[in-house]
C-alpha positions as CSV (number, residue, x, y, z in Angstrom):
1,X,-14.8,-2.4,28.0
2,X,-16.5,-4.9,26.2
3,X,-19.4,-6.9,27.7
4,X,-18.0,-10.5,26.4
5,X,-14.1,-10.2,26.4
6,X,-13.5,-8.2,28.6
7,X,-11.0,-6.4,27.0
8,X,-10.8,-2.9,25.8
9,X,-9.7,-2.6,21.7
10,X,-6.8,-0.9,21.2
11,X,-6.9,1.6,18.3
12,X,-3.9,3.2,17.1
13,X,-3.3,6.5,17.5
14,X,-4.2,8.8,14.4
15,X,-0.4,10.1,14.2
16,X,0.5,6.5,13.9
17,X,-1.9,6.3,10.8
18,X,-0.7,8.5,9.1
19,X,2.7,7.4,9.1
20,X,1.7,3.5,8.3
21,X,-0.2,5.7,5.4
22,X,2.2,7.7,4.3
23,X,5.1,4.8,4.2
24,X,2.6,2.7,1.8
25,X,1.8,5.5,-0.5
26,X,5.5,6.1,-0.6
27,X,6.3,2.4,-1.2
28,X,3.4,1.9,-4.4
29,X,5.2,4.8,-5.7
30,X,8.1,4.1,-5.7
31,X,7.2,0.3,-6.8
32,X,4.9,1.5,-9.5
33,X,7.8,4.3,-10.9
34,X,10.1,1.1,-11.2
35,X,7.6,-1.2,-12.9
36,X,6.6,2.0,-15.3
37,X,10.4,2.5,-16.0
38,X,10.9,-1.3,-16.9
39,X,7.7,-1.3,-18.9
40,X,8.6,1.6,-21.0
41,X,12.2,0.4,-21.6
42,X,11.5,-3.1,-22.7
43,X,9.2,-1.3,-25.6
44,X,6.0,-0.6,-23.9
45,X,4.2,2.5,-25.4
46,X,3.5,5.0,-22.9
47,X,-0.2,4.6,-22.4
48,X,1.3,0.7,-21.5
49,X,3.8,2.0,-19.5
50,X,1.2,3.8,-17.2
51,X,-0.8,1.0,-17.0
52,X,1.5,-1.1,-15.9
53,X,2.8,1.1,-13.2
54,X,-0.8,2.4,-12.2
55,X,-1.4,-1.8,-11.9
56,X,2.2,-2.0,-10.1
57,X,0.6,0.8,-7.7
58,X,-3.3,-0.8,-6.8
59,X,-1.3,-4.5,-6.2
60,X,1.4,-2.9,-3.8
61,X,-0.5,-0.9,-2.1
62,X,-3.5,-3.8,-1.4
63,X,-0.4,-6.0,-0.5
64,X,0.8,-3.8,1.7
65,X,-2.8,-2.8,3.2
66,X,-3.6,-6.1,4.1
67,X,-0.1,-7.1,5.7
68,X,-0.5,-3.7,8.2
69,X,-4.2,-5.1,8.8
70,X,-2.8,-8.5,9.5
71,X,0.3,-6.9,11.9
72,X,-2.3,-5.2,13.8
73,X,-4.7,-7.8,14.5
C-alpha cells in the first residue's frame, strides 16, 4: 500500500503486455505496409516508399502507445 493514498497500484499482468504489445506491433505493420504500398504506387521510388512506411510505422505505433498509456491510467 501506499503511505498517502492509500491505495495499492494495479499493474497489469505480464501476459496482458504482451498482448497490448503484440496487437500494436501488428497494427504499425500493417498501417505502415498500407502507407508503403500507396507510396510506391503513386510513383515513390522505393527508398521513398520505405520511408514512408518506416514513418507510417514510428507515428502508429507512438499513437497507439500513448492511447494504451492513457486507457490504463
Amino acid at each position: 500500500m501506499t503511505e498517502k493514498s492509500g491505495k495499492t497500484p494495479t499493474v497489469s499482468p505480464p501476459s496482458s503486455r504482451w498482448a497490448w504489445l503484440l496487437v500494436m506491433v501488428l497494427t504499425a505493420g500493417i498501417v505502415s505496409g498500407i502507407a508503403g504500398l500507396l507510396s510506391r504506387a503513386a510513383g515513390s521510388n522505393l527508398p521513398g516508399a520505405l520511408l514512408t512506411g518506416g514513418a507510417a510505422f514510428a507515428g502508429t505505433f507512438g499513437l497507439l502507445l500513448g492511447v494504451i498509456h492513457w486507457a490504463k491510467a
